[in-house]
C-alpha positions in Angstrom: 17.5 -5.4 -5.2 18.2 -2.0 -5.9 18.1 0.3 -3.3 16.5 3.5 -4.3 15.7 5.6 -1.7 16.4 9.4 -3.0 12.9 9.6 -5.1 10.4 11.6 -4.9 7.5 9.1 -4.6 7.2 6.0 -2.2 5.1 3.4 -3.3 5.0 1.6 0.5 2.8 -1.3 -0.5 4.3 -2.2 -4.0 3.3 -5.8 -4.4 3.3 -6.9 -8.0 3.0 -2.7 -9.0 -0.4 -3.7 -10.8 -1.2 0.0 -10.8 2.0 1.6 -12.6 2.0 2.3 -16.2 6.0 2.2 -15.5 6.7 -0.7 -13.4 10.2 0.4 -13.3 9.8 4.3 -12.6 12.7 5.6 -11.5 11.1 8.6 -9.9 9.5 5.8 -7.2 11.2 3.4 -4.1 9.2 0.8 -4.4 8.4 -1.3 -0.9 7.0 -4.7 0.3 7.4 -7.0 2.7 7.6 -10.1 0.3 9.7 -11.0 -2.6 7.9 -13.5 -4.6 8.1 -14.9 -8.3 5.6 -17.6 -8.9 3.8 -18.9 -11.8 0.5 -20.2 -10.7 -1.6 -23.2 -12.2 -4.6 -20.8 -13.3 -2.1 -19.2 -15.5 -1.5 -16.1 -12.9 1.6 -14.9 -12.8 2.8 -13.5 -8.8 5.8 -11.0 -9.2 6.9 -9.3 -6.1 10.1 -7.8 -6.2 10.7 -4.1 -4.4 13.4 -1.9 -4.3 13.1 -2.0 -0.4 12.3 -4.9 1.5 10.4 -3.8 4.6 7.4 -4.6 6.6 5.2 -0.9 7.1 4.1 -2.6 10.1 7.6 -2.4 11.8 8.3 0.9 10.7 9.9 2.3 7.0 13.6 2.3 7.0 13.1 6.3 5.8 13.4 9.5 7.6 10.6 11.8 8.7 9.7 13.8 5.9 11.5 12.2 2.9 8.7 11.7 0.5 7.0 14.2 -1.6 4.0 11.6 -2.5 3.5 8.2 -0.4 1.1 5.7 -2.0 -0.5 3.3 0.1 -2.4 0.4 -0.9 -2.9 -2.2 1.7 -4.2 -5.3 1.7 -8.2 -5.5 1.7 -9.4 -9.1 2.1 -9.8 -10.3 5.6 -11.2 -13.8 4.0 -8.9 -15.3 1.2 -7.7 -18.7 1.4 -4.2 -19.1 2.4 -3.0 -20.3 -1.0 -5.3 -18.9 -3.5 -3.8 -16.3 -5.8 -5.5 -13.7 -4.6 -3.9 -13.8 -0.8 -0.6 -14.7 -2.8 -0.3 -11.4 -5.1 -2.4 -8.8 -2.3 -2.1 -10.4 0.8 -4.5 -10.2 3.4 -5.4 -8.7 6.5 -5.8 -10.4 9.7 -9.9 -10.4 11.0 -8.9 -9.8 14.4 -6.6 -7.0 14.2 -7.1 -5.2 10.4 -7.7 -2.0 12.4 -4.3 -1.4 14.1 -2.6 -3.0 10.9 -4.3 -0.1 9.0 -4.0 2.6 11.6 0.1 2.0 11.5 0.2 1.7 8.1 -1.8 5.2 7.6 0.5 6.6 9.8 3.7 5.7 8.7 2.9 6.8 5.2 2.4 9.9 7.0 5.5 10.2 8.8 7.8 9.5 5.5 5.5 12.3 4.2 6.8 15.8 3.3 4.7 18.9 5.1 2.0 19.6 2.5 3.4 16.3 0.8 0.2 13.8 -0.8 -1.2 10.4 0.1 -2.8 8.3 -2.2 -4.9 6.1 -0.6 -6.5 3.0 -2.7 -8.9 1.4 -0.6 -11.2 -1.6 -2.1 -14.6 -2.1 0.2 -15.6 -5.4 -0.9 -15.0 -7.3 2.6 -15.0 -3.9 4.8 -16.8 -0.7 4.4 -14.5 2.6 3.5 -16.4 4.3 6.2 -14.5 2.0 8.9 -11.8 2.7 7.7 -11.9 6.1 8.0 -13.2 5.6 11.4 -9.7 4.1 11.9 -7.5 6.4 10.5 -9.3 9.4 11.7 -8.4 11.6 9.0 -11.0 12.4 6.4 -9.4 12.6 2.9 -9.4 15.8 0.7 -11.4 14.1 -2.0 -12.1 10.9 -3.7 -13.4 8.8 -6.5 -15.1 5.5 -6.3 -14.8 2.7 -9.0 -16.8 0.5 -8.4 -16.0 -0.9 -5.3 -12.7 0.8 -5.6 -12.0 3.8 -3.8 -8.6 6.6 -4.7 -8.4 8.5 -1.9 -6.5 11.7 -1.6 -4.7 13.2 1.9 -2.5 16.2 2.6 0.1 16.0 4.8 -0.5 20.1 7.1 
């Protein structure tokens, strides 16, 4: 594991990078809480392997304000089984206590953040509605777009 930590971008919930055009950037740390290389009978292919390996949920090993751009991508399904490959390359969230796990990951992203630094937030509503979710963070986002039941969200750290 390589332990880049002086970019510019954090990328806090890295899993298998499925969203990088460059899934070796070097301009990114790259964080999860797994490592995981697995090849999966339905031909899926699970490769988690960060620069950093942390838990957001504990706390980032970073500094306050170290991050020009945090993205954070959490876990969406609350109802996955335990061994099918989507829990196994996104995880899942936990029905009884998604809130708080959300909350702390928000705000951690926010405390690696640089002042007038940017969040990406990737939010997909197909088990819980966006709008709870910003009831849980409390923050409403600069601006958004919605993919189909994909949301990009955008926050500035003031």
């Amino acid at each position: 594991m390589a332990d880049r930590v002086d970019t510019p971008v954090l990328d806090m919930t890295a899993g298998s990078r499925m969203m990088w055009f460059d899934k070796k950037n070097n301009r990114a740390t790259f964080v999860d809480k797994r490592q995981l290389h697995e090849k999966l009978s339905s031909g899926h292919v699970i490769d988690v392997d960060p620069d950093v390996l942390a838990d957001w949920t504990l706390g980032l090993p970073f500094d306050n304000e170290t991050f020009n751009l945090v993205l954070f991508d959490p876990p969406h399904l609350i109802h996955a089984g335990d061994n099918s490959w989507l829990a196994k390359k996104y995880g899942t969230l936990n029905a009884d206590n998604w809130q708080e796990i959300i909350k702390l990951g928000f705000d951690e992203g926010m405390r690696v953040l640089k002042q007038n630094g940017t969040l990406i937030f990737k939010w997909n509503d197909s088990q819980i509605p966006l709008r709870e979710i910003l009831d849980v963070i409390g923050v409403e986002p600069l601006f958004g777009q919605k993919r189909q039941k994909t949301h990009w969200l955008v926050f500035m750290k003031e």
